[in-house]
C-alpha positions in Angstrom: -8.4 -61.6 -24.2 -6.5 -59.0 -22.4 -7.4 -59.0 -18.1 -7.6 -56.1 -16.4 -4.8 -57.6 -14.2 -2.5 -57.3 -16.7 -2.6 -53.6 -17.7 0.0 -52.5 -15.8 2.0 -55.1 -17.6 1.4 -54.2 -21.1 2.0 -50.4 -19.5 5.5 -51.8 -19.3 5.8 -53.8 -22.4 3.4 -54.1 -25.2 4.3 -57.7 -25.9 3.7 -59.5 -22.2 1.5 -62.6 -22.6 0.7 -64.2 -18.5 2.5 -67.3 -18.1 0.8 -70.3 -18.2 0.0 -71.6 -14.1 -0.2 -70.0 -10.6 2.4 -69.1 -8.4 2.4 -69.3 -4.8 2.4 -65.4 -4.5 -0.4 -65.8 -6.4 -2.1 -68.5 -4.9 -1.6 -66.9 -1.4 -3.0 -63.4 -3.0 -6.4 -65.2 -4.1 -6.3 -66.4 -0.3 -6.2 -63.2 1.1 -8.7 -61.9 -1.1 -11.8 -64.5 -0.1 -10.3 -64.0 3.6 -10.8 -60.4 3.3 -14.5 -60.3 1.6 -15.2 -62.7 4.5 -13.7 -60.2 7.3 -15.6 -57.3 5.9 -18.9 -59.2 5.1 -19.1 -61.2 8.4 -16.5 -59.6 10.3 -14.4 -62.8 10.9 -12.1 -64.8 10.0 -11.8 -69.0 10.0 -9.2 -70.2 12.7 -6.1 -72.2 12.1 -4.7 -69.0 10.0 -0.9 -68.5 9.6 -0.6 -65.4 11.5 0.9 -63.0 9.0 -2.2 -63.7 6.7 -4.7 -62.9 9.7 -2.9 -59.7 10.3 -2.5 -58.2 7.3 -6.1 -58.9 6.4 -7.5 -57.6 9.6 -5.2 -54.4 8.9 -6.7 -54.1 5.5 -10.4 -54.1 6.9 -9.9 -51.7 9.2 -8.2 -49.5 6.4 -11.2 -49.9 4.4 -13.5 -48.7 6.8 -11.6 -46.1 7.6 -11.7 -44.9 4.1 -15.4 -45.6 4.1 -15.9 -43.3 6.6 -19.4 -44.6 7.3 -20.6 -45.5 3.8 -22.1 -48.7 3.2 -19.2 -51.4 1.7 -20.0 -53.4 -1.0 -17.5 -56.9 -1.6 -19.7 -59.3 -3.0 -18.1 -60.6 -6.3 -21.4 -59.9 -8.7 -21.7 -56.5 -7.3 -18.2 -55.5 -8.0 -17.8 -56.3 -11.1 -16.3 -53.9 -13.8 -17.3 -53.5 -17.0 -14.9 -51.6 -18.9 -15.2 -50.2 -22.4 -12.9 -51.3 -24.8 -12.1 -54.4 -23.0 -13.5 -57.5 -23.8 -12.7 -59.0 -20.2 -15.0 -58.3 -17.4 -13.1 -57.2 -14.2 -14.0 -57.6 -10.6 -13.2 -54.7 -8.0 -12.1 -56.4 -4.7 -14.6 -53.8 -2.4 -16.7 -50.8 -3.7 -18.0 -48.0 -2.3 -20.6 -46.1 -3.9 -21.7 -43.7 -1.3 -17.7 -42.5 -0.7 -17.0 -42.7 -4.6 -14.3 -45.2 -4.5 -13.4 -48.9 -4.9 -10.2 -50.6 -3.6 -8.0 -53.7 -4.3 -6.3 -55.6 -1.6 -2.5 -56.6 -2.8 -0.3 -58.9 -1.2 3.3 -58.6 -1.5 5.7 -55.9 -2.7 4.7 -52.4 -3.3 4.1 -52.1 -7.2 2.4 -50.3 -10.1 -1.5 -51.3 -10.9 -2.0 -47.5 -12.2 -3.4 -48.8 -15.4 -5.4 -51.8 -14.0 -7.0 -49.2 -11.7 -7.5 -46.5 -14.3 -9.3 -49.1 -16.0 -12.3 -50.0 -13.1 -12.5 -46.2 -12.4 -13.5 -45.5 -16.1 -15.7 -48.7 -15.7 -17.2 -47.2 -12.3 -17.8 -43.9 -14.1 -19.4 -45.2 -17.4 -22.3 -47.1 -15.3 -23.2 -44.3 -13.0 -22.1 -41.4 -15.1 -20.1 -40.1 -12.8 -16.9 -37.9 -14.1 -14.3 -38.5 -10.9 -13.2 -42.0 -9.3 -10.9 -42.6 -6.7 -9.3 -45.7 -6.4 -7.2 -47.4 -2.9 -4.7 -49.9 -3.5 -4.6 -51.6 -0.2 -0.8 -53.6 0.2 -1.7 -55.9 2.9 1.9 -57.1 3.8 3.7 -53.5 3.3 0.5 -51.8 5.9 0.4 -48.8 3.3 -2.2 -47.1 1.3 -1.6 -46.1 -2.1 -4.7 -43.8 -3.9 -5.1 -42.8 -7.4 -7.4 -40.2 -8.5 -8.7 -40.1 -12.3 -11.2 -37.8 -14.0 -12.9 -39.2 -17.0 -10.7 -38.6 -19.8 -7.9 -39.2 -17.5 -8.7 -43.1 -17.2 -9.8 -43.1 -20.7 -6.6 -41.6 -22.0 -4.7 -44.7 -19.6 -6.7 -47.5 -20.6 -7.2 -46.5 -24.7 -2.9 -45.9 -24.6 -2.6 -49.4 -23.1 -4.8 -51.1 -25.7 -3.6 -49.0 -28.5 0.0 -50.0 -27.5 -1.0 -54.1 -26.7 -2.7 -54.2 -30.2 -0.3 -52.5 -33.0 1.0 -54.7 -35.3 4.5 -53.7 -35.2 5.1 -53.6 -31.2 8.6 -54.7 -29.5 9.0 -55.8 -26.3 10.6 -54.3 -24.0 12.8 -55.1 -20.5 10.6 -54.7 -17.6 10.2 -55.7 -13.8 7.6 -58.1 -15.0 9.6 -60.1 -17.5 9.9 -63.8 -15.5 6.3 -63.5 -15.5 5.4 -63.4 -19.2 5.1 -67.1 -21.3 7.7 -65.9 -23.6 10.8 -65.0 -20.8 13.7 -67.8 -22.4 12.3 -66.8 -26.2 11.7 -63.0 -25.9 14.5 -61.1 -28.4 14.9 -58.6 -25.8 15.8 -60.5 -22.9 18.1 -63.1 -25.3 19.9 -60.1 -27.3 20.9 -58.9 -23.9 22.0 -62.1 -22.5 24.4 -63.0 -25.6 25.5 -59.2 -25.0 26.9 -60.0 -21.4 28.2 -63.0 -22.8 30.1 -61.2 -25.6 32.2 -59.6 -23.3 35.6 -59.9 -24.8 39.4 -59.5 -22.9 39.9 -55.8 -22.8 36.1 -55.1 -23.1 35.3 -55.4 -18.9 37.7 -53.1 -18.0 36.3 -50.3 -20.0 33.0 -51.3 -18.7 33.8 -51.2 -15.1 35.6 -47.5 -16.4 31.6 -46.1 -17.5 28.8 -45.7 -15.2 26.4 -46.0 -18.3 27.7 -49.5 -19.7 28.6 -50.8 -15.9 24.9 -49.7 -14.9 23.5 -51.9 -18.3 25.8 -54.6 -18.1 24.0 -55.4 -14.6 20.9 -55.0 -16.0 22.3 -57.8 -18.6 23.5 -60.1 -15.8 20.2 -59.7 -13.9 18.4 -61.1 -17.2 21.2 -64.0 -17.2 20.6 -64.8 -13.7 16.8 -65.6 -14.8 18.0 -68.1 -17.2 20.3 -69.5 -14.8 17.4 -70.2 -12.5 15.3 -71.8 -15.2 17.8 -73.7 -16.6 19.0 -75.3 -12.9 15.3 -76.1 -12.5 15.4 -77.8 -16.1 18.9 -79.8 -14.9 17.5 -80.9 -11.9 14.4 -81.8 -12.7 16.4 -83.9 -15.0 18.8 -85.6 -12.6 16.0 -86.5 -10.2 14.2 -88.5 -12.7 17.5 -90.9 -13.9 18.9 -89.1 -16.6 21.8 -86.7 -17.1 23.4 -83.0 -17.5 27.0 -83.4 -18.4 29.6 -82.0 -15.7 27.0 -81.8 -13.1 24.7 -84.0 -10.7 23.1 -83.9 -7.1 24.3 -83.7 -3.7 22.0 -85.0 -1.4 20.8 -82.9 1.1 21.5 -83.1 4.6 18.9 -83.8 7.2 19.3 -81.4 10.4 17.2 -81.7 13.8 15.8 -79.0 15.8 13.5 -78.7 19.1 10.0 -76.5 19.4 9.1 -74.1 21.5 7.2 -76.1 23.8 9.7 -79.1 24.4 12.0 -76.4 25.6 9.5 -75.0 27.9 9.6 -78.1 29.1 13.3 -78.2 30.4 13.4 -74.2 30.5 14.0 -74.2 34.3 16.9 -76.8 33.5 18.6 -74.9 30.7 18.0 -71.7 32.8 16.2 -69.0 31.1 19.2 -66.4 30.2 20.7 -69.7 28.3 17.9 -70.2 26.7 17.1 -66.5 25.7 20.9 -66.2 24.7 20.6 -68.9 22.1 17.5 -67.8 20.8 19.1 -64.5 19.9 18.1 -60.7 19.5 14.4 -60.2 18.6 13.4 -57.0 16.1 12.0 -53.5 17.5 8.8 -54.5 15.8 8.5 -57.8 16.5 9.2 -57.3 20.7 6.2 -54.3 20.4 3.4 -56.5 19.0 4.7 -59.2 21.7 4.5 -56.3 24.5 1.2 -54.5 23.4 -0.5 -58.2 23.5 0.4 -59.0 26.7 1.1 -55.7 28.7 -1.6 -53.5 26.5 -2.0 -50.5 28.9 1.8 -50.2 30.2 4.6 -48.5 28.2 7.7 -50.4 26.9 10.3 -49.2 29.6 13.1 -47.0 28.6 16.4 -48.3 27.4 15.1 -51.7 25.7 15.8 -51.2 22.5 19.4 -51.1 21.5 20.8 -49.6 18.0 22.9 -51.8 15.7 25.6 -50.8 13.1 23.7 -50.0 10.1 24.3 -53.7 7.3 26.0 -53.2 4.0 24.4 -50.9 1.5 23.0 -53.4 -1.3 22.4 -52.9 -4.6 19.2 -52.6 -6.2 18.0 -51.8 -9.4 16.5 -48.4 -9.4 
């Protein structure tokens, strides 16, 4: 049964299959997402909350009332369910709102694509109250930023109907996608081995002229980014292995060495001892961002003095694929 969920998946290749499990990105999403129904329903939250989880569901709440703009907000489960035709799975909407003609899904985590997974509770949203434009808010949580997608009627139908068309011909290929180390079939899928025994295959002479073209240097990484995943899974393998007694030829474990520190509050202790400008010297520089939040709590109505912040030398440009 294909999950709404995984739309934008099969967007990027026909042949993804969820792997088998939860992660703990996933098992903190579903967090968040009870947390938030809770904030909006009762306005609060439970205590003893890490406090990047209270704040970016408290900023999400307030985004979605915001967007609401007075509107009555609907989270509970039953009432937010979509029902979307062509697909077997029933979805469920993380907040709806009727009166503003929009529904929205709190993400966690990195900015990505959920296009298709949207597409696909607007057209439900549509279908049940015949309606023939839907907006939907993706609101990322962590990243503080609204993303909205707007679909008319055959719009979403033309998404969801390309997805399943694509997810259910017989002769699909997979493809290389951002969501590969999530699919079941990442150490057996043909397009992810073919291009591992490709950088592999690199013979004497063959690198330089690689390194020589943009094209092949730019897929060669792409290559080595794939190997890197089996690396992982295979080190996970190996040691999973050498914990339990047995053995990986030309390898084994170092132990891992035990370190000590002091809290907070033990130095607060002995702060007039160590002297405060020790103490604030070995604690190191503290972000822009970070120092703000710490000011506005405690100093709300006075501005952050001039001259506080100081400019570094911009780090190392890295490389990321584009």
């Amino acid at each position: 049964m294909i999950r709404h969920s995984a739309l934008p998946k099969l967007a990027a290749c026909p042949c993804f299959e969820g792997a088998p499990g939860t992660s703990e990105a996933a098992e903190r999403g579903t967090r968040l997402d009870g947390l938030f129904r809770a904030l909006v329903q009762r306005d609060e939250l439970p205590g003893g909350l890490p406090q990047e989880d209270a704040d970016a569901v408290r900023w999400a709440a307030v985004a979605l009332r915001e967007l609401a703009n007075g509107h009555p907000v609907e989270v509970d489960k039953e009432r937010c369910k979509a029902r979307t035709p062509g697909i077997e799975h029933i979805g469920e909407m993380d907040a709806l709102c009727l009166g503003g003609g929009f529904h929205a899904d709190l993400k966690s985590g990195q900015i990505r694509n959920c296009c298709e997974q949207m597409a696909a509770y607007a057209l439900a949203m549509m279908e049940q109250h015949f309606l023939t434009e839907w907006t939907a808010y993706l609101l990322f949580c962590d990243q503080r930023e609204v993303v909205r997608h707007r679909f008319t009627y055959h719009e979403a139908q033309s998404i969801v109907r390309a997805v399943l068309r694509a997810a259910n011909d017989d002769a699909r290929k997979p493809n290389v996608c951002e969501y590969c180390t999530w699919c079941a079939k990442a150490t057996t899928c043909p397009a992810r081995t073919d291009a591992v025994e490709s950088a592999l295959a690199t013979q004497s002479g063959m690198f330089d002229a690689i390194l020589a073209d943009s094209g092949r240097l730019g897929d060669f990484l792409t290559k080595c980014k794939i190997l890197d995943d089996f690396r992982e899974v295979a080190e996970t393998k190996a040691r999973e292995l050498l914990e339990s007694g047995g053995a990986v030829d030309g390898w084994k474990l170092r132990k891992g060495r035990e370190s000590q520190i002091v809290f907070p509050d033990a130095i607060g202790r002995h702060i007039k001892q160590l002297g405060f400008g020790r103490v604030l010297d070995a604690y190191g520089a503290m972000s822009k961002p970070k120092f703000e939040k710490l000011w506005k709590e405690a100093l709300p109505n006075e501005p952050i003095p001039d001259g506080i912040f100081v400019s570094k030398p911009a780090t190392k440009p890295s490389l990321v694929q584009a």
